[in-house]
C-alpha positions, 0 to 999 in steps of 0.5 A: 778654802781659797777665802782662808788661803787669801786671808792668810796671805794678807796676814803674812804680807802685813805681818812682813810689812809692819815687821820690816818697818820696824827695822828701818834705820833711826834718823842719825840727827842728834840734840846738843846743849847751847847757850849765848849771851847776845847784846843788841842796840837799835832804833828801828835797826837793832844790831848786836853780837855775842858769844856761846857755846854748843856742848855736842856729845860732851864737849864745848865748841865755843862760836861768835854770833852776830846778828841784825833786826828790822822792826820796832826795836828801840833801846839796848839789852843784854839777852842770856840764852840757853836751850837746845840744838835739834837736828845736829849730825855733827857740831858745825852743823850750828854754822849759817844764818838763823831767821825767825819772827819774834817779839820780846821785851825788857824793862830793867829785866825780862823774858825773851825766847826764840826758835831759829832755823839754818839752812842745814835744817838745825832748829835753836830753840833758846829762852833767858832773861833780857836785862836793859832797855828794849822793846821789840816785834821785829824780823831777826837773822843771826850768823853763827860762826865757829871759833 
């Protein structure tokens, strides 16, 4: 009788458990759209700046973006980015100094991808075609700003 008692307890006690984690409330980070077009020069330095887009709960913000690498950089490219924005609680969250380590390469047209983090936690994960004439393996930071 007391062996039931206890089993039965256990039960109610992991029932209640399971039933209010179920309840905790989801994360209130949300996903936009980006997309950037970037031009880059360099030689062993690249520099570069560009301009994009966040559509965050259907509308655009447009931003300015600038950035630096230092590495194997050689050449110029144009780089069209589009991808996804994860973690934004509101759309100036994208705001702040994004870091990564990469590598890409273009010959008159080419790959590129990338995934950034801010400080605020915002992850960029970005992918497009390079046009120009670029080789790089480099450590990269970029600033975004809002317009």
């Amino acid at each position: 009788m007391v062996r039931k008692d206890r089993t039965r307890t256990m039960l109610v006690a992991l029932l209640g458990l399971f039933s209010s984690a179920g309840l905790a409330t989801p994360t209130r980070a949300e996903t936009g759209t980006v997309s950037v077009v970037f031009i880059k020069a360099g030689f062993v330095v690249g520099v570069g700046g560009g301009r994009g887009v966040l559509n965050f709960h259907g509308k655009n913000y447009p931003f300015t973006v600038r950035g630096a690498s230092l590495g194997a950089t050689i050449g110029a490219s144009t780089t069209k980015l589009v991808g996804k924005a994860l973690h934004l609680k509101g759309y100036r969250d994208i705001e702040g100094t994004y870091s990564a380590l990469g590598a890409g390469g273009a010959f008159a047209a080419g790959a590129g991808g990338v995934q950034l983090q801010n400080a605020s936690g915002v992850v960029l994960q970005l992918t497009g075609a390079k046009v120009g004439v670029e080789l790089s393996a480099s450590l990269a930071g970029v600033t975004i700003m809002m317009d």
